[in-house]
C-alpha positions in Angstrom: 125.0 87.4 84.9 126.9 90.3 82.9 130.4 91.3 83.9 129.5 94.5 86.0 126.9 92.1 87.9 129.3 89.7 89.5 131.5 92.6 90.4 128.8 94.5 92.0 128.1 91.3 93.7 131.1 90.3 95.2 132.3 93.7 95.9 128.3 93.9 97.7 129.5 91.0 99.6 133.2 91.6 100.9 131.8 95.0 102.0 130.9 94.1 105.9 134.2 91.7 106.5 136.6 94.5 104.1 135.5 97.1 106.5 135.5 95.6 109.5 138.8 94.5 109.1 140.1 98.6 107.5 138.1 99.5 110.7 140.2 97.1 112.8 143.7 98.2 111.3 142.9 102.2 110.8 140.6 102.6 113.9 138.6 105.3 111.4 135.7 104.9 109.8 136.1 107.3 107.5 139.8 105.8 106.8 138.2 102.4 106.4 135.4 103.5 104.3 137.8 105.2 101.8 140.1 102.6 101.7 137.5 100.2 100.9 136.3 102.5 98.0 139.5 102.8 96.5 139.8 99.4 96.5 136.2 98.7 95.1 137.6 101.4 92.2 140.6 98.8 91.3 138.6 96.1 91.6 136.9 97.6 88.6 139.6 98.1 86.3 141.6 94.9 87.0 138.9 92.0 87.4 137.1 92.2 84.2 140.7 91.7 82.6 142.5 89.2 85.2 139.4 87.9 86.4 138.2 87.8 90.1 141.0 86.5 93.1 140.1 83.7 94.7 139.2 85.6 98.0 137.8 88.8 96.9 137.2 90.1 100.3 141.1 89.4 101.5 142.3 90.8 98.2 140.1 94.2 98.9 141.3 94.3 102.6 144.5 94.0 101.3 144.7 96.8 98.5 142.1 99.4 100.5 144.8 98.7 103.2 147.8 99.1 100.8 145.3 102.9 99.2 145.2 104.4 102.7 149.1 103.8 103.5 149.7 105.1 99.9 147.8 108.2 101.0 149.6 108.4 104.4 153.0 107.8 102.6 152.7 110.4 99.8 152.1 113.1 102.6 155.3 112.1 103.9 156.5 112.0 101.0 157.8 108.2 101.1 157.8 105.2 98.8 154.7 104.9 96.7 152.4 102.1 96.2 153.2 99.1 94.2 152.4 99.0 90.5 148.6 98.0 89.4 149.7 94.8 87.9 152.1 93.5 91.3 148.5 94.4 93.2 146.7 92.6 90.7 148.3 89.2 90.7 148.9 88.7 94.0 147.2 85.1 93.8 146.9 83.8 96.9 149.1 86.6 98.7 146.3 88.6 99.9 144.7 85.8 102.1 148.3 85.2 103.7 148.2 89.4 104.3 145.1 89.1 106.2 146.2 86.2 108.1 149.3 88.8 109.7 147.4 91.5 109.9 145.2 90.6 112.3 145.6 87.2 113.9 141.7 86.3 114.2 139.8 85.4 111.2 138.9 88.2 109.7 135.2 87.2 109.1 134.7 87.6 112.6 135.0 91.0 112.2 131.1 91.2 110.9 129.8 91.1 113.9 132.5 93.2 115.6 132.0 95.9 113.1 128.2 95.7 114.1 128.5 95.9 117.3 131.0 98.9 117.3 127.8 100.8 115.3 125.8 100.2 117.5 127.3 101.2 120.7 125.7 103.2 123.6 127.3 106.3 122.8 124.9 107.0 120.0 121.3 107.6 120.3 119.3 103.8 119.1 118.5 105.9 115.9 121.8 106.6 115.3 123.4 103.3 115.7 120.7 101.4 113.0 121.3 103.9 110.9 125.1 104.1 110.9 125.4 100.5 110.8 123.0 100.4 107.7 125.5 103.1 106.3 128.8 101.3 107.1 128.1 97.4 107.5 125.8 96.8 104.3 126.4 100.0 102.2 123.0 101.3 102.0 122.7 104.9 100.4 121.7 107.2 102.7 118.2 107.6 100.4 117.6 104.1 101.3 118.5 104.9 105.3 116.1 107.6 105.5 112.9 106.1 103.8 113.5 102.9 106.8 112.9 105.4 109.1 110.5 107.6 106.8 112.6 110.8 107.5 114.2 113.1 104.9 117.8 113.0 103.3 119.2 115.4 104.3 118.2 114.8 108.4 119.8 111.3 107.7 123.2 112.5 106.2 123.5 114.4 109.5 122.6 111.8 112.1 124.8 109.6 110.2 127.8 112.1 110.2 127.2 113.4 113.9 127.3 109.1 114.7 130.6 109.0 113.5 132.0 111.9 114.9 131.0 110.9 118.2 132.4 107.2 117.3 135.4 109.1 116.7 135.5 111.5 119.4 134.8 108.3 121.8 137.7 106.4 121.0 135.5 103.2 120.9 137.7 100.4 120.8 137.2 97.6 118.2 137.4 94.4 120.0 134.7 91.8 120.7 132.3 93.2 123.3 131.8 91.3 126.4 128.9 89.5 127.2 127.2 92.4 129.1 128.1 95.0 126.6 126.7 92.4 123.6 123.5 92.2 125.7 123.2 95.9 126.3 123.6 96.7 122.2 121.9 93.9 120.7 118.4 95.4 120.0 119.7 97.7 117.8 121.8 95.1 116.2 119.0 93.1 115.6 116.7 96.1 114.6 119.6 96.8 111.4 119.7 93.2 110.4 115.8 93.6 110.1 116.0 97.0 108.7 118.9 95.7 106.0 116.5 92.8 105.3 113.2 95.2 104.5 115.7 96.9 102.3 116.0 94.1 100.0 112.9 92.3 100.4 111.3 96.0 98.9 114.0 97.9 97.7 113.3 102.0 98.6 114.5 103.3 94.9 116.0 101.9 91.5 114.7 99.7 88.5 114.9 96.7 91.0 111.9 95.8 93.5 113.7 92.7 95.6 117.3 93.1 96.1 118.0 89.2 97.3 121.5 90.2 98.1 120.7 92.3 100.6 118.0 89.9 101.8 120.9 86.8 102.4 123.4 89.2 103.8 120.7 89.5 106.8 120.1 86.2 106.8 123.7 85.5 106.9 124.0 88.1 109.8 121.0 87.1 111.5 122.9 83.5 111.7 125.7 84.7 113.0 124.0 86.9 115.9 122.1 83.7 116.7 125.6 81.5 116.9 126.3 84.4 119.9 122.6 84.4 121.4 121.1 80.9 121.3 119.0 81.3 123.7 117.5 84.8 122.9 114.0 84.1 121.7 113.5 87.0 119.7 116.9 86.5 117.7 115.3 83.0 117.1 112.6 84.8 116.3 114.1 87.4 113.7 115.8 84.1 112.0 113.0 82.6 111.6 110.6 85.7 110.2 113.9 86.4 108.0 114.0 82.8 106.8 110.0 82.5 106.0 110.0 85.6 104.2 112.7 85.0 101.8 111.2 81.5 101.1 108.7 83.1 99.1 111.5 85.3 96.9 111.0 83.4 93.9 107.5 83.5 93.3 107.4 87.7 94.5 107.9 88.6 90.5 106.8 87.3 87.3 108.7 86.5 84.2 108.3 89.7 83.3 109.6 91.3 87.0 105.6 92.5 87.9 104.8 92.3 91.4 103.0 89.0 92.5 100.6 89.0 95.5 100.7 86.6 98.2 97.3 84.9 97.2 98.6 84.7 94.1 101.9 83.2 94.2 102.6 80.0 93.0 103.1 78.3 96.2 105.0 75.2 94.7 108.0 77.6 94.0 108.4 78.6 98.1 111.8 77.4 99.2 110.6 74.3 101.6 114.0 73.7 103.1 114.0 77.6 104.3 110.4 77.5 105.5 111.1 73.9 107.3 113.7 75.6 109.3 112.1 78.7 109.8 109.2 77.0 111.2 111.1 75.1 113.7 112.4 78.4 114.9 109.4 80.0 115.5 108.3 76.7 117.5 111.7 77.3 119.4 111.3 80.6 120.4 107.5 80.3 121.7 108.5 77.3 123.5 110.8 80.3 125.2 107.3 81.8 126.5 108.7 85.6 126.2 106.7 87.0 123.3 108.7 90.0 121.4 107.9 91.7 118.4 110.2 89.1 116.0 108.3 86.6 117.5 105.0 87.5 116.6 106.4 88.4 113.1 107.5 85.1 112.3 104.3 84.2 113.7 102.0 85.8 111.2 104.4 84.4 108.7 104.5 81.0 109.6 100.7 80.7 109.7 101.5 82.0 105.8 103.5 79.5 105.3 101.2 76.7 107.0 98.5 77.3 104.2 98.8 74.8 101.1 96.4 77.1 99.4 95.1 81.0 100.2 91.8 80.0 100.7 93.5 77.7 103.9 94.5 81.2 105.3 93.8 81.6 108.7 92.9 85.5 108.4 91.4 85.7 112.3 94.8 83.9 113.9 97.0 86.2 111.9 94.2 89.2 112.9 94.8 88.3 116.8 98.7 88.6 116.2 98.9 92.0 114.7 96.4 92.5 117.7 99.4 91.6 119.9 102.4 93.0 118.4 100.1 96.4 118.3 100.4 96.0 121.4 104.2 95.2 121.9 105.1 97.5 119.1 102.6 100.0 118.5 103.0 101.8 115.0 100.7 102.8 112.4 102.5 100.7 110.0 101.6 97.5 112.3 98.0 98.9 112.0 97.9 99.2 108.9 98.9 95.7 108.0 96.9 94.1 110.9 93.6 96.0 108.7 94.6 93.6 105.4 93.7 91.1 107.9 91.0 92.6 109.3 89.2 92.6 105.8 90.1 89.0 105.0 88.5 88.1 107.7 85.8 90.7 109.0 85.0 92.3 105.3 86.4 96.0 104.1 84.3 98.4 106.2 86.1 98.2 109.7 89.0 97.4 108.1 88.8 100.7 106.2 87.9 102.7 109.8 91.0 101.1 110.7 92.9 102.9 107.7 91.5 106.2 107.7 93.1 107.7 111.1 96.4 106.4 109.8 96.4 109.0 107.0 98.4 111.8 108.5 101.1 109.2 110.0 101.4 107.5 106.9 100.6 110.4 104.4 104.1 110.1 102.6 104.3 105.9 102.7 103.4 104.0 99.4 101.2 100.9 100.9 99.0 103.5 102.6 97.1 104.5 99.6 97.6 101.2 98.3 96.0 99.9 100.7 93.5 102.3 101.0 92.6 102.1 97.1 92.3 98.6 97.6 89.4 98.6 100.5 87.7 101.2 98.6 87.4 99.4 95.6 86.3 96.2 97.7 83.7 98.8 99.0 82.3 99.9 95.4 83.8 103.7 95.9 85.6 103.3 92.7 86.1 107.4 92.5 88.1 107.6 96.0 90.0 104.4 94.9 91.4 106.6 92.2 92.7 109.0 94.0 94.3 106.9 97.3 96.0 105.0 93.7 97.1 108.4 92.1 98.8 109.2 95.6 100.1 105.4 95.5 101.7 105.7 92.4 103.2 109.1 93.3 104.6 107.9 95.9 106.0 104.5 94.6 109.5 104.2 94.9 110.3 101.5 92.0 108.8 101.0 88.5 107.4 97.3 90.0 105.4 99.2 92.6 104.1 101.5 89.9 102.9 99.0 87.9 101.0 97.1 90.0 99.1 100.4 90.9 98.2 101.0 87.5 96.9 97.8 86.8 94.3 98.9 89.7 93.5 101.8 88.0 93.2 100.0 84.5 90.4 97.5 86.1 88.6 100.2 87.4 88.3 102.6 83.9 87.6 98.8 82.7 84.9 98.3 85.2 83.6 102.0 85.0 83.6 101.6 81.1 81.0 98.8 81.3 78.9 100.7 83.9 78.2 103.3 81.1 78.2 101.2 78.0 74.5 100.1 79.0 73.7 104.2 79.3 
């Protein structure tokens, strides 16, 4: 891992329990947020010479808290902040900060800091998207293609949440049992949201982001510690677990995108997919079917099959057939129509797609798709033009490539159609 690397990834790290704590001390988001930045900036020009602190999230706490007195104290024109090397080799002084600062363990905070997102005040779109903002630092790009709305719409739903956080005085304490209840879909839909993120990353050189992928499992843990009993947090463990057993065998050497029936299977993570499927055994067992649920259904019959061919396309058909029906999107459609065709053949599959074009007409695996049943269908001319919108609309260089290798079979197959001519 290069130097810049391991500082991106512990700063990517310390970011939800830095801020929640700033959060907890400031009672500003925009207070904490800055703080945390600042400290982010000195983390860059001291580690790569002292090397990291031992607890690189109490260290940031410590100097975004130390930046956002500094700022408070120059306007009052008071002492100024400590020199860069007394801040820098603070060894294990910045763990011993936290502790006074704030009596409970600051990695509590998480949670707290999720929850304060997501409180009732805001609209349910508004909470996700703040907490995606905030908690896991998402760039408001990769907010608005979750929700498949524009920038610039995003930037203000996520500036109006905070206002109105503000304006509310919310206070930042563990919510009660009722009040955990009353916000927890929306915690659990950004966990899931934060996990889509880096299981298919929405822009960059980089297609799986695994980061972002354990941070939700991580969180998705620590929601279920709270709600052991809530089937469909069992349920969005266990689809988060299940998918991210298959992380290693997603890309090739070479970082091209693998399909599932082509993945080396003997690379899935066992010990994740053990435990995932005991989950999803849990939460049926609960009899209260939710859209997680069925989720970690469809990907635990995946998971079941030693080999592709052991698939079982009309189970995992019947379950998109359900969760259209608890969740109804064309998204949900559109994936249930991959089964469709694996187990019904191409044509109803593709009748399936086609009304989904106007919904969708912006979203990558549409035309993927789309090219892909039209090609199973001989119509090798349409195929090239749902690819060509596929690869306009591809949002990393993996998801590019894969498209063009579909276009490079078919000039391959329509080169031997008219050698014979």
């Amino acid at each position: 891992m290069t130097e810049l690397a391991w500082i991106d990834a512990a700063l990517t790290s310390a970011r939800p329990q830095a801020i929640g704590a700033l959060l907890r001390y400031f009672r500003d988001l925009d207070t904490a947020e800055e703080a945390f930045q600042e400290a982010c900036l000195r983390a860059l020009r001291t580690w790569p010479i002292n090397g990291p602190p031992r607890d690189p999230a109490a260290w940031l706490i410590l100097v975004g808290r130390n930046s956002a007195l500094d700022h408070v104290r120059r306007r009052s024109k008071q002492e100024e902040l400590p020199s860069e090397d007394i801040l820098s080799n603070l060894e294990d002084a910045e763990a011993e900060t936290v502790r006074r600062l704030d009596d409970s363990h600051y990695r509590d905070d998480v949670l707290r800091l999720l929850f304060i997102c997501c409180h009732p005040e805001l609209p349910a779109t508004q909470q996700i998207a703040l907490a995606l903002r905030v908690v896991s630092g998402l760039t408001v790009k990769e907010i608005a293609r979750a929700f498949l709305v524009g920038e610039s719409a995003m930037e203000q739903r996520i500036t109006r949440a905070k206002r109105r956080i503000a304006a509310a005085d919310v206070p930042f304490e563990t919510p009660g049992a009722p009040e955990r209840a009353e916000r927890l879909s929306a915690v659990a839909a950004m966990i899931y949201l934060l996990f889509n993120e880096g299981y298919s990353a929405s822009g960059g050189d980089v297609h799986v982001r695994v980061s972002l992928c354990e941070e939700a499992i991580r969180l998705a843990r620590l929601l279920l510690r709270l709600f052991q009993g809530e089937p469909e947090v069992i349920g969005l463990t266990a689809l988060l677990l299940l998918q991210h057993a298959r992380a290693k065998a997603r890309l090739d050497s070479e970082g091209a995108i693998v399909l599932l029936e082509d993945q080396d299977r003997g690379l899935w993570n066992r010990d994740l997919i053990a435990e995932g499927l005991a989950l999803v055994d849990k939460a049926l067992r609960h009899r209260r079917p939710g859209p997680y649920q069925v989720q970690a259904a469809i990907a635990a019959v995946h998971a079941r099959a030693t080999r592709p061919e052991d698939t079982d396309w009309i189970a995992i058909d019947l379950l998109y057939a359900t969760l259209e029906g608890l969740q109804p999107s064309p998204v949900v459609t559109l994936n249930r129509a991959v089964a469709v065709c694996k187990a019904r053949g191409p044509e109803p599959a593709l009748r399936m797609v086609e009304p989904l074009e106007g919904p969708l007409s912006g979203y990558f695996h549409f035309f993927g798709v789309k090219g892909w049943l039209l090609t199973r269908l001989g119509r090798d001319d349409e195929a090239r033009i749902a690819f060509g919108r596929a690869i306009a609309l591809a949002r990393t260089p993996a998801e590019a490539a894969h498209i063009r290798l579909h276009l490079d079979r078919l000039a391959d197959s329509g080169a031997g159609a008219q050698a014979p001519a």
